[in-house]
N, CA, C and O atoms as a MOPAC input file, in Angstrom:
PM7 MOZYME 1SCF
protein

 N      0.84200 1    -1.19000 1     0.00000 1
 C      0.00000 1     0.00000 1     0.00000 1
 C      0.88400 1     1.25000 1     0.00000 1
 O      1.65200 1     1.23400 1     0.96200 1
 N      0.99000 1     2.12700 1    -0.63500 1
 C      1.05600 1     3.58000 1    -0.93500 1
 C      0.56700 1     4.37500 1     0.46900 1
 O     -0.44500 1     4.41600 1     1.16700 1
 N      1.72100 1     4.89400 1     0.45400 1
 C      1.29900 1     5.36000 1     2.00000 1
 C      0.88200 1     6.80500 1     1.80600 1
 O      1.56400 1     7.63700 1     1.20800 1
 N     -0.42700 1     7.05400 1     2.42300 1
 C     -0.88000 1     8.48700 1     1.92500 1
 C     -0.60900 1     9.51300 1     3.46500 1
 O     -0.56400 1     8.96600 1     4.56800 1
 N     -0.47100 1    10.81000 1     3.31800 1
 C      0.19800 1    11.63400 1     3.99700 1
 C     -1.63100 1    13.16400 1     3.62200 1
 O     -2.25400 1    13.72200 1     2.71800 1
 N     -1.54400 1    13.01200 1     5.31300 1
 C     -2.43100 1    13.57900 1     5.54000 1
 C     -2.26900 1    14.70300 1     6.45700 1
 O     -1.61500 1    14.63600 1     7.49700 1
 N     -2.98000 1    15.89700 1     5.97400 1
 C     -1.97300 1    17.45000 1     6.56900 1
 C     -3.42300 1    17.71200 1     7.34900 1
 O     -4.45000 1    17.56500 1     6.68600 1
 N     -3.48700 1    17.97500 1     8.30200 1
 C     -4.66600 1    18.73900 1     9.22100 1
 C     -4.32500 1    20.02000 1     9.71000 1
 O     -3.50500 1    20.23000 1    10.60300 1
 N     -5.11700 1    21.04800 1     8.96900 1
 C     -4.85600 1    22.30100 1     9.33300 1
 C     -6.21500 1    22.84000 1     9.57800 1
 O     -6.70200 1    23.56700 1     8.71100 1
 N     -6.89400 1    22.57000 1    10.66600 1
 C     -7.95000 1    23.02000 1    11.07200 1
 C     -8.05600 1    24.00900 1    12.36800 1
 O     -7.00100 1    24.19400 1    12.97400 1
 N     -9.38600 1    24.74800 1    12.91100 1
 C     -8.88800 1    25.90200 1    13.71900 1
 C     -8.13600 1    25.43600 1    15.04500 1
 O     -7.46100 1    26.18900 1    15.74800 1
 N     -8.41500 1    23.69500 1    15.34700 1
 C     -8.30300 1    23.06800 1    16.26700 1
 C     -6.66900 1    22.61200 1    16.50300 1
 O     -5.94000 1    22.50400 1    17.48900 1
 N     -6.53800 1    22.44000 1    15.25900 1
 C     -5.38500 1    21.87200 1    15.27600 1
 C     -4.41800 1    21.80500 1    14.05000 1
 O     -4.61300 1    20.89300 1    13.24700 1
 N     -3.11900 1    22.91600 1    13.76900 1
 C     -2.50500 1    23.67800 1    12.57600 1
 C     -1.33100 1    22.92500 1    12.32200 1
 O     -0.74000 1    22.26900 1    13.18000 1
 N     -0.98800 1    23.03100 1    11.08100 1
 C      0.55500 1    22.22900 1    10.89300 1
 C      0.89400 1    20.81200 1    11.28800 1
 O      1.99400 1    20.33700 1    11.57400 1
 N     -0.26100 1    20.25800 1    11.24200 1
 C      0.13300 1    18.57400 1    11.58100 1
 C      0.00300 1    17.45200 1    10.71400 1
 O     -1.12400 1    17.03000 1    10.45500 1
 N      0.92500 1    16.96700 1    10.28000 1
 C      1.07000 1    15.93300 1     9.26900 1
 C      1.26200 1    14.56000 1     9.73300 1
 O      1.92400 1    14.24300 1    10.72100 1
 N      0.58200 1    13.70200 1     8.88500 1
 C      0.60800 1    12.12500 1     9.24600 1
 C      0.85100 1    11.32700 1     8.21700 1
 O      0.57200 1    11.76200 1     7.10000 1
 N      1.43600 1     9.95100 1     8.34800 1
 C      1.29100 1     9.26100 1     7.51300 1
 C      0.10000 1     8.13800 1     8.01700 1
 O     -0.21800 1     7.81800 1     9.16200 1
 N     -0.34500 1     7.74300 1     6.90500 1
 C     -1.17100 1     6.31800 1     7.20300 1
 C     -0.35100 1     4.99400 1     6.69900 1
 O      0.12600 1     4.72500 1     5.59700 1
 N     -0.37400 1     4.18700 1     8.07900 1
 C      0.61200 1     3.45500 1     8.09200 1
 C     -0.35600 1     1.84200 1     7.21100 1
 O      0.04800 1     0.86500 1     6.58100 1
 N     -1.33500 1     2.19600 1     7.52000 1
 C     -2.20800 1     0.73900 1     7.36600 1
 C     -3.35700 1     1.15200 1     6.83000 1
 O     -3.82500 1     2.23900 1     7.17100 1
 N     -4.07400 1     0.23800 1     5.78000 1
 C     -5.16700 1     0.45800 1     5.52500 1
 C     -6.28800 1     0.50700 1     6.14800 1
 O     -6.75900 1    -0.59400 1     6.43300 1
 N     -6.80000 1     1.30100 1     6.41700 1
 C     -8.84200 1     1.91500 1     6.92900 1
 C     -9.38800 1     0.45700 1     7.15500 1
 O     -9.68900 1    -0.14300 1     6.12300 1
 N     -9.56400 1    -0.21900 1     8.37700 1
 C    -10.44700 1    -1.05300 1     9.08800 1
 C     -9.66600 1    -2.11800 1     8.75200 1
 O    -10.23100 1    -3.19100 1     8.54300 1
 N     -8.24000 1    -2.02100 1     8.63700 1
 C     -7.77000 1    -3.51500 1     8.76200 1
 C     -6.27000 1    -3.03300 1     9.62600 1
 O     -5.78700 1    -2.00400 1    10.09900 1
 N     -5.81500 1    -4.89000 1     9.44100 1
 C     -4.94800 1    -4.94400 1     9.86700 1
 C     -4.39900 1    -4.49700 1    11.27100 1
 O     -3.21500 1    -4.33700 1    11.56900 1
 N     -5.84700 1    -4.27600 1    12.32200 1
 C     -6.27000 1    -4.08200 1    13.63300 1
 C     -5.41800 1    -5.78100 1    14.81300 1
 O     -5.96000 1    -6.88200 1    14.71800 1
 N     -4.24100 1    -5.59700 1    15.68000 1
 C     -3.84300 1    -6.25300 1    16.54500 1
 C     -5.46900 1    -7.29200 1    17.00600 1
 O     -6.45200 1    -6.75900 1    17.52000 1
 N     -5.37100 1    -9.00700 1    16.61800 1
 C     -6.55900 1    -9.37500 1    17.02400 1
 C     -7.40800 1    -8.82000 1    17.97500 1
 O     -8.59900 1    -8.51600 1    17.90200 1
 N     -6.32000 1    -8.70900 1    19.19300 1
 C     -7.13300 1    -8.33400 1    20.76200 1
 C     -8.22500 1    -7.18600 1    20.55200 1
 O     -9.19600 1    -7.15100 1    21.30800 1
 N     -8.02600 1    -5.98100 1    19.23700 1
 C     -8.69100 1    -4.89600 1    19.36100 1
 C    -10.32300 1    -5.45500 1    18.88100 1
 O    -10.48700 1    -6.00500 1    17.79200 1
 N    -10.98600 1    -5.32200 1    19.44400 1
 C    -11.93900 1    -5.41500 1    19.66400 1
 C    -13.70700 1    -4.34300 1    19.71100 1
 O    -14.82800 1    -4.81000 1    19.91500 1
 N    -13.31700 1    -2.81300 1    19.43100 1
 C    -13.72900 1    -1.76300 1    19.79700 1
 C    -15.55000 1    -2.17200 1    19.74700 1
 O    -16.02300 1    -2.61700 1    18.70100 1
 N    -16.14500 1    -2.02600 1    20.58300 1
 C    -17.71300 1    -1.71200 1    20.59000 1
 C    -18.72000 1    -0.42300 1    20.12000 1
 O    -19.89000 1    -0.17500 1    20.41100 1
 N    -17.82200 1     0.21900 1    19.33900 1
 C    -18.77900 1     1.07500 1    18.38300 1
 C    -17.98300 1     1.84100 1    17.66800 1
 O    -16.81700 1     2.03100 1    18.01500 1
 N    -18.57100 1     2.44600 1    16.44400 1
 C    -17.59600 1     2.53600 1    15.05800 1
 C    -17.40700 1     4.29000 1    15.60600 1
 O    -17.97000 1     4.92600 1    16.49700 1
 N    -16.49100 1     4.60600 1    14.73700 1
 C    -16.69300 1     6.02700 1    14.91100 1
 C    -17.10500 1     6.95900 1    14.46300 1
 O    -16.68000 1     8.09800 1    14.65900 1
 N    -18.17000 1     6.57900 1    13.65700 1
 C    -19.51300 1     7.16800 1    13.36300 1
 C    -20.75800 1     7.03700 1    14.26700 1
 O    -21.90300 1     7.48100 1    14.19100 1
 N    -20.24500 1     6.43200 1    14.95300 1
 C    -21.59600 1     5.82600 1    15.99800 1
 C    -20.34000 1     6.71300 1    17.33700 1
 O    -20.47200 1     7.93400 1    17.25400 1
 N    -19.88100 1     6.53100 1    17.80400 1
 C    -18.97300 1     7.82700 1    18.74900 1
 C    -19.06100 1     8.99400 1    18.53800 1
 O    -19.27100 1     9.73900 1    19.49500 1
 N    -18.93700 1     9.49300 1    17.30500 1
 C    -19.43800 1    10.53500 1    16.92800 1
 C    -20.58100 1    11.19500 1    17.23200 1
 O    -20.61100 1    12.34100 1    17.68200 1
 N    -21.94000 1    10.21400 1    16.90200 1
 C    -23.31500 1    10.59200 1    17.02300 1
 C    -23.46400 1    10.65600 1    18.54600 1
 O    -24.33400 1    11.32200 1    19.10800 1
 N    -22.64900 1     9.99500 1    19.09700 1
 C    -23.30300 1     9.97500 1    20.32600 1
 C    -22.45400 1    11.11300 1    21.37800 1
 O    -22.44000 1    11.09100 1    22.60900 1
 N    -21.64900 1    12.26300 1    20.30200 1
 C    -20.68400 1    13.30500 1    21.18700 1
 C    -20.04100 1    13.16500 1    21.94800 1
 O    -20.17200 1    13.62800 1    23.08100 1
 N    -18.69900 1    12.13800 1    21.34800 1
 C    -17.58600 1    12.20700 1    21.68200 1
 C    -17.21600 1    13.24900 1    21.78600 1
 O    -17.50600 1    14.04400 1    20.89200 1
 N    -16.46400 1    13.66400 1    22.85600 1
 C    -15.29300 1    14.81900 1    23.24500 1
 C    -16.40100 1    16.24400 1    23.98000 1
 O    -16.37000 1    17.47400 1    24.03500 1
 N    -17.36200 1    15.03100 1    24.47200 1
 C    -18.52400 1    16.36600 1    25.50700 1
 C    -19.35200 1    16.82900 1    23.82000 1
 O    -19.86500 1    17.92400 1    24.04900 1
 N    -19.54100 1    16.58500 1    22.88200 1
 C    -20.20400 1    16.78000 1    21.56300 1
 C    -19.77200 1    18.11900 1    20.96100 1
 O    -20.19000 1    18.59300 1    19.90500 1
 N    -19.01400 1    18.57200 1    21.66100 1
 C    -18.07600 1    20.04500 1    21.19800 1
 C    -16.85900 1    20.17900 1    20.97800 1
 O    -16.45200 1    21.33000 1    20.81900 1
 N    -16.05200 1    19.23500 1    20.91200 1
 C    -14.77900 1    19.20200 1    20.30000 1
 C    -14.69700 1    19.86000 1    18.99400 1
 O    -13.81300 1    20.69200 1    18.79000 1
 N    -15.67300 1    19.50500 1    17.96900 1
 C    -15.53600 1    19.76500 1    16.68900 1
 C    -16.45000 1    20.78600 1    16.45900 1
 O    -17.65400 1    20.53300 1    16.49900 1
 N    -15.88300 1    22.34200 1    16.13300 1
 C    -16.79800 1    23.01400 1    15.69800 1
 C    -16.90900 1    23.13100 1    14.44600 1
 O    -17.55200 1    24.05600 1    13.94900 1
 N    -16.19500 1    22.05400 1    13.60900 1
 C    -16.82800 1    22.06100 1    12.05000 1
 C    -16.36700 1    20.37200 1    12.18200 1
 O    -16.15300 1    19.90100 1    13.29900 1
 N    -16.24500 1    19.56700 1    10.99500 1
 C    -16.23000 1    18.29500 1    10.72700 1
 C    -14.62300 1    18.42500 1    10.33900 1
 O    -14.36600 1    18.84400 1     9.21000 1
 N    -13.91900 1    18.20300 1    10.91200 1
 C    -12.25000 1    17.85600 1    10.50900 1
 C    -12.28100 1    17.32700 1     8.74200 1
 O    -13.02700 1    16.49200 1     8.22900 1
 N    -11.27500 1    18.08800 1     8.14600 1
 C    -11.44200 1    17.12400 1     6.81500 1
 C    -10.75600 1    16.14700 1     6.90200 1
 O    -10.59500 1    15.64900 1     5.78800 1
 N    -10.26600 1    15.61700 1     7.67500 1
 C     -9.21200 1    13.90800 1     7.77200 1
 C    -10.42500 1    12.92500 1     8.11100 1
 O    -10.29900 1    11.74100 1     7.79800 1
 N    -11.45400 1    13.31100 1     8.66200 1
 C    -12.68300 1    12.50900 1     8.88200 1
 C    -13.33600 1    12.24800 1     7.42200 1
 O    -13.51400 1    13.10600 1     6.55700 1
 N    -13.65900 1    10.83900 1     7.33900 1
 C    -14.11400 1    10.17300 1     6.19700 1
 C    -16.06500 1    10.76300 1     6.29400 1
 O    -16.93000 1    10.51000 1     7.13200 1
 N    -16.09900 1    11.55700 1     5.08200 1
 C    -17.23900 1    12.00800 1     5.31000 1
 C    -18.72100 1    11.41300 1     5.56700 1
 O    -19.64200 1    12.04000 1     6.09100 1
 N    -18.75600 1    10.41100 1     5.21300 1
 C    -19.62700 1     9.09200 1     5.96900 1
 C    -19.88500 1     9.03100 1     7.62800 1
 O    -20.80900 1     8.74800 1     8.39100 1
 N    -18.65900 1     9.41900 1     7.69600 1
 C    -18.87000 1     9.54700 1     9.89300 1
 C    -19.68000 1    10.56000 1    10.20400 1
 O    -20.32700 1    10.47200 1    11.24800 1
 N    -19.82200 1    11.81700 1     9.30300 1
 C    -20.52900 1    12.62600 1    10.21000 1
 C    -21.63700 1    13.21900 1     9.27700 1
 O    -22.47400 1    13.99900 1     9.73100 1

């Protein structure tokens, strides 16, 4: 996989770059296990439901 490099410059959080090391919903350590997606964390206002005063663009627009 082509490793894609993702820049977040939002009001929250400026100048931060990532790589993605692994592909989107895989390749998760067996043990991980998580009980709700993070579209469903989302809906239910993660971070007190005010963390995000717009939708981050690194968020896959399906989550929110």
């Amino acid at each position: 996989m082509e490793q894609k490099i993702i820049q977040v410059d939002e009001h929250y959080q400026t100048g931060y770059t990532y790589r993605l090391a692994e592909t989107a919903s895989k390749d998760f350590t067996p043990d991980f296990q998580p009980d709700l997606t993070p579209k469903q964390m989302l809906q239910m206002g993660i971070f007190g439901g005010d963390y995000f005063k717009e939708r981050p663009s690194e968020f896959r627009t399906d989550w929110v």
